[in-house]
C-alpha distance (Angstrom), angle and dihedral (degrees) to the residues before:
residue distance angle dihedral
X1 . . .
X2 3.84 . .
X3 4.30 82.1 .
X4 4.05 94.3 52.0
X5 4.19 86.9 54.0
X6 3.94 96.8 37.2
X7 4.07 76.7 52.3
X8 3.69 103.5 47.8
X9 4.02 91.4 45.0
X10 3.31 88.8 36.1
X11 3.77 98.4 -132.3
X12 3.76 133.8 35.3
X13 3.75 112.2 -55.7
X14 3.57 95.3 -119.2
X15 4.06 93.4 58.0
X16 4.16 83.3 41.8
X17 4.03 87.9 63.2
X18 3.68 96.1 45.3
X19 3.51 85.9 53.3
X20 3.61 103.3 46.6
X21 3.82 84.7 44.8
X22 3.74 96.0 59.4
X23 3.59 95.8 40.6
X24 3.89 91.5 56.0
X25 3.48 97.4 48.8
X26 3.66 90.8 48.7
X27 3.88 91.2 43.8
X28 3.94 91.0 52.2
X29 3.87 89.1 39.6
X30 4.30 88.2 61.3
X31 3.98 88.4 34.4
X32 4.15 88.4 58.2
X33 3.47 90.0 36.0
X34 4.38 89.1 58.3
X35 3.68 93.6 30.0
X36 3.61 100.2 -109.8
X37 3.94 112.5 145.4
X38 4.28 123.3 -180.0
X39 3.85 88.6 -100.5
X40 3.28 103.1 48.6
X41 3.57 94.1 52.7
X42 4.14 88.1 39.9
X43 4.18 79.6 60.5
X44 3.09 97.0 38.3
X45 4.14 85.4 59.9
X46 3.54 95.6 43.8
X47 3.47 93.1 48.0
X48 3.68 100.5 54.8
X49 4.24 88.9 41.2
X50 4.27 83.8 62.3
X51 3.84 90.3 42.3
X52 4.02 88.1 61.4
X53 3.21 90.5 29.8
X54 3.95 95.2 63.4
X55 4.12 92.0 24.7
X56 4.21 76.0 58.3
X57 3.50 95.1 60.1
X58 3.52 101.1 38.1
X59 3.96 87.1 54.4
X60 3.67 93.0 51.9
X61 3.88 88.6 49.5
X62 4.24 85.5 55.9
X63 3.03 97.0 44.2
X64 4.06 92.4 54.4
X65 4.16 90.7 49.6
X66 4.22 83.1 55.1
X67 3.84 88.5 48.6
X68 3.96 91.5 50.4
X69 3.66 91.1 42.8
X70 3.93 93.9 49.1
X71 3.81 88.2 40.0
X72 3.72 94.8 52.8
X73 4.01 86.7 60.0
X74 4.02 103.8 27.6
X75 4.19 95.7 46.0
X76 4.15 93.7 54.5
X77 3.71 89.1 34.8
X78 4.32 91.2 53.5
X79 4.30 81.7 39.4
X80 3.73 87.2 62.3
X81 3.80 99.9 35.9
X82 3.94 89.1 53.1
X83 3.84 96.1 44.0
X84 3.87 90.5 44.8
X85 3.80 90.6 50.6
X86 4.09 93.2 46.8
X87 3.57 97.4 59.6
X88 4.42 84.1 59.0
């Protein structure tokens, strides 16, 4: 068993801890350093997830005025394609 962990971490736990720890203090060192905090960035996430959310709909909504203006051209114009070709 103590093969299947050391080859999922990919070393022995121990070192794996060490590691993590060092990167996370030097991670939060560079984050305090630029200002960055966990909730900013968690905002900063949720903000841009309602921004395409409500761009999303907005889209949709343009793109069903270009289908009703197309339509109101196209749909008479196939109407009296089909009819003309029916009487041949």
């Amino acid at each position: 068993m103590s093969n299947g962990v050391n080859g999922f971490l990919g070393d022995t736990p121990i070192r794996v801890i060490i590691k993590l720890l060092i990167l996370s203090v030097t991670v939060g060192f560079l984050m305090s350093i630029f200002g960055l905090y966990p909730q900013d960035i968690l905002f900063a996430v949720r903000n841009f997830v309602l921004d395409l959310w409500n761009t999303g709909f907005k889209t949709l909504g343009r793109l069903g005025d270009y289908l009703l203006l197309g339509a109101v051209i196209v749909i008479p114009v196939f109407i009296v394609i089909r009819l003309l070709s029916y009487r041949r």
